[in-house]
C-alpha positions in Angstrom: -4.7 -8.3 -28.1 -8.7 -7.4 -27.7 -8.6 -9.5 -24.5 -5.8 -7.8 -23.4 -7.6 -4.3 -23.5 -10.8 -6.1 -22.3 -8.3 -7.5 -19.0 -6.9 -3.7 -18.6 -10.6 -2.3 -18.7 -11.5 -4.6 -15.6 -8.9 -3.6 -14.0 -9.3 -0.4 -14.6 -12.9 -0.4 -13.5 -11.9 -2.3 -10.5 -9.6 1.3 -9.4 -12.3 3.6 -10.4 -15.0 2.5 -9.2 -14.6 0.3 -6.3 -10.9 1.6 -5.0 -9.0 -2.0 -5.9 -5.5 -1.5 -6.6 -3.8 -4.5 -7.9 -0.3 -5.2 -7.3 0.7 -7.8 -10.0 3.6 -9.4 -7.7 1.2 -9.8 -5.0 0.0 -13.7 -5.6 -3.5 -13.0 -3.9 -4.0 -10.0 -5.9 -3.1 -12.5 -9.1 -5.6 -15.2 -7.8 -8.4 -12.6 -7.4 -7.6 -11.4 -10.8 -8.0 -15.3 -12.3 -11.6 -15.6 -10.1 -12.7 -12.2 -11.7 -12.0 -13.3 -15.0 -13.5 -16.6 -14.0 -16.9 -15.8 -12.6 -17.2 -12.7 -15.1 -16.5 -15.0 -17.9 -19.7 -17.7 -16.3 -21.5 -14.2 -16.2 -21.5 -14.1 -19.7 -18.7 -11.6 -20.5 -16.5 -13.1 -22.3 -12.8 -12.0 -21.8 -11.1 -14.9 -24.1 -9.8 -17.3 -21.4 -10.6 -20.6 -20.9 -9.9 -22.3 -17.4 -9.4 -25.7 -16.4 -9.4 -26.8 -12.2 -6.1 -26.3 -10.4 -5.4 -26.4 -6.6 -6.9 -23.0 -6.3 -9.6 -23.2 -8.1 -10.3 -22.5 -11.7 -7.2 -20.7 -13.4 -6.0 -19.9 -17.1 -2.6 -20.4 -17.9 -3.2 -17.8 -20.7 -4.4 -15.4 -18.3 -1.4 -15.6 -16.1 0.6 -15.2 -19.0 -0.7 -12.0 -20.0 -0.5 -10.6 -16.9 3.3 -11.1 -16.6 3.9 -10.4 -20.2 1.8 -6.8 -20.1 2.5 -5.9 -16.6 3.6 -2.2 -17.6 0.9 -1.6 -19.9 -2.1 -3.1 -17.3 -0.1 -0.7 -14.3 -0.5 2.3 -16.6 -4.2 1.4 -17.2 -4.8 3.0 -20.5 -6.9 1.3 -23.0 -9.2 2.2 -25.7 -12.0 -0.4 -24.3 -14.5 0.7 -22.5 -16.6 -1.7 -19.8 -20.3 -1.6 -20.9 -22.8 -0.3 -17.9 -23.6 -4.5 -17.7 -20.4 -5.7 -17.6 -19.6 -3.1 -15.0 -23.1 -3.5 -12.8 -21.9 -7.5 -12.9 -18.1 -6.5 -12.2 -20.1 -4.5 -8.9 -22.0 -7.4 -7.8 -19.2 -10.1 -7.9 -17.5 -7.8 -5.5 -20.0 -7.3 -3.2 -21.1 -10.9 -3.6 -16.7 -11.8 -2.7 -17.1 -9.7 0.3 -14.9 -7.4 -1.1 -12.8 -9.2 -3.6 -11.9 -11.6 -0.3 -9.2 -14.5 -2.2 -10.6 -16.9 -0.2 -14.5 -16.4 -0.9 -13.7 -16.0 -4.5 -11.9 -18.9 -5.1 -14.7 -21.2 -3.1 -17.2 -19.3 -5.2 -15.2 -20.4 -8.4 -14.4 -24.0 -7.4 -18.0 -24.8 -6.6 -19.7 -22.8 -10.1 -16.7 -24.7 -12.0 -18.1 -28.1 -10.6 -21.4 -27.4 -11.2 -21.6 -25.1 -13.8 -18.6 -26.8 -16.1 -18.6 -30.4 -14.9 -22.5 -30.4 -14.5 -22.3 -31.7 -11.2 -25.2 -32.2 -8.7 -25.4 -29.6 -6.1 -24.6 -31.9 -3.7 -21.9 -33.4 -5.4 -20.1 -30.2 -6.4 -20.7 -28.9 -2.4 -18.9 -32.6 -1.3 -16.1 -31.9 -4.2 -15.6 -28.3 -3.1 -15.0 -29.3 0.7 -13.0 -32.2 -0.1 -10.3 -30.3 -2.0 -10.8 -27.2 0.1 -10.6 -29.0 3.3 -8.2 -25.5 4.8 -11.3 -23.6 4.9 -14.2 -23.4 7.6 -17.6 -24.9 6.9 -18.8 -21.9 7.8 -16.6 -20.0 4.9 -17.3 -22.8 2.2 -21.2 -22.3 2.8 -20.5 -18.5 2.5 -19.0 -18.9 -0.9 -21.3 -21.6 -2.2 -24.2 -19.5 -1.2 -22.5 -16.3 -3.0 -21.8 -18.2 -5.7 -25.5 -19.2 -6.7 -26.6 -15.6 -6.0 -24.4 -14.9 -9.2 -26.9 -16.8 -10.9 -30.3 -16.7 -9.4 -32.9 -14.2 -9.6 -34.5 -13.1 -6.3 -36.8 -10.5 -5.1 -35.6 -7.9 -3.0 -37.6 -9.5 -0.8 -36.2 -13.0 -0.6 -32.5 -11.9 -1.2 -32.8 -10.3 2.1 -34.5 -12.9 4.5 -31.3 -15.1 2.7 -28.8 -12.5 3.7 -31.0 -12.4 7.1 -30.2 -16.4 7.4 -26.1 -16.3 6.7 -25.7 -13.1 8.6 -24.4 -15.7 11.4 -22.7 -17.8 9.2 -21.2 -14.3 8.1 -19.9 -13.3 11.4 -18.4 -16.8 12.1 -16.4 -16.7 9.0 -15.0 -13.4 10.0 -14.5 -13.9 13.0 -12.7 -17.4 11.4 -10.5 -15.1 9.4 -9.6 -13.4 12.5 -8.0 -16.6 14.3 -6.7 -18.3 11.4 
């Protein structure tokens, strides 16, 4: 039950302060919900799911559960948890990092952190993993998520985090402009 009041305080969060609503019968809204969990649970906030790799990426059976068993109760949003200023600040940055919560960035983000953060893969053997079994998506929007995901876990200086936003702003604007046609 205390991960179910941790799951209705991120999603709760999510409304308040960054204007996500979540419709629970939406299945990208679901998979951005299992990504969340996922890359806040590699942040170190642990929610109580574990994940193993499916087709979309890493996703907990126990988690999707929940959510279809507690659908009223996460809609109403009332808990008695309350986010902590870190878990929220890293709740903040995975969203800006996702452009947005985008499913797609998400789930390359996961994929790739659950090859090499889980499996202990090389770099470049998680990178030739993730484009193998996410062969639907753009070079350009795998290196986008790869790159996002390692920001989750590096520490830069305001400095160097901008000349590498600098270097993928193309990489950026093919993506979306990828979306776009596809």
């Amino acid at each position: 039950m205390e991960r179910m009041k941790k799951l209705v305080a991120l999603i709760r969060e999510s409304e308040n302060k960054l204007g996500i609503k979540v419709n629970l019968d939406n299945f990208q809204d679901r998979l951005v919900i299992q990504k969340l969990v996922y890359l806040l649970e590699l942040s170190g906030i642990d929610l109580g799911y574990r994940f193993s790799l499916y087709v979309r990426g890493p996703y907990s059976p126990d988690l999707t559960r929940d959510i279809y068993d507690n659908k009223n109760n996460i809609y109403k949003l009332q808990t008695d948890y309350r986010m902590q200023e870190n878990e929220i600040n890293r709740l903040i940055n995975i969203f800006n990092l996702s452009s947005n919560f985008n499913p797609s960035i998400m789930e390359i983000m996961a994929t790739y952190l659950y090859f090499s953060k889980e499996l202990g893969l090389s770099e470049k053997e998680a990178i030739t993993n993730v484009k193998k079994i996410k062969s639907f998506y753009s070079d350009a929007k795998i290196s986008i998520g790869i790159s996002r995901a390692k920001e989750l876990f590096i520490s830069l200086t305001e400095k160097e985090i901008s000349d590498i936003k600098e270097e993928l702003k193309e990489w950026q604007e093919i993506a979306i402009d990828d979306q776009k046609v596809g």
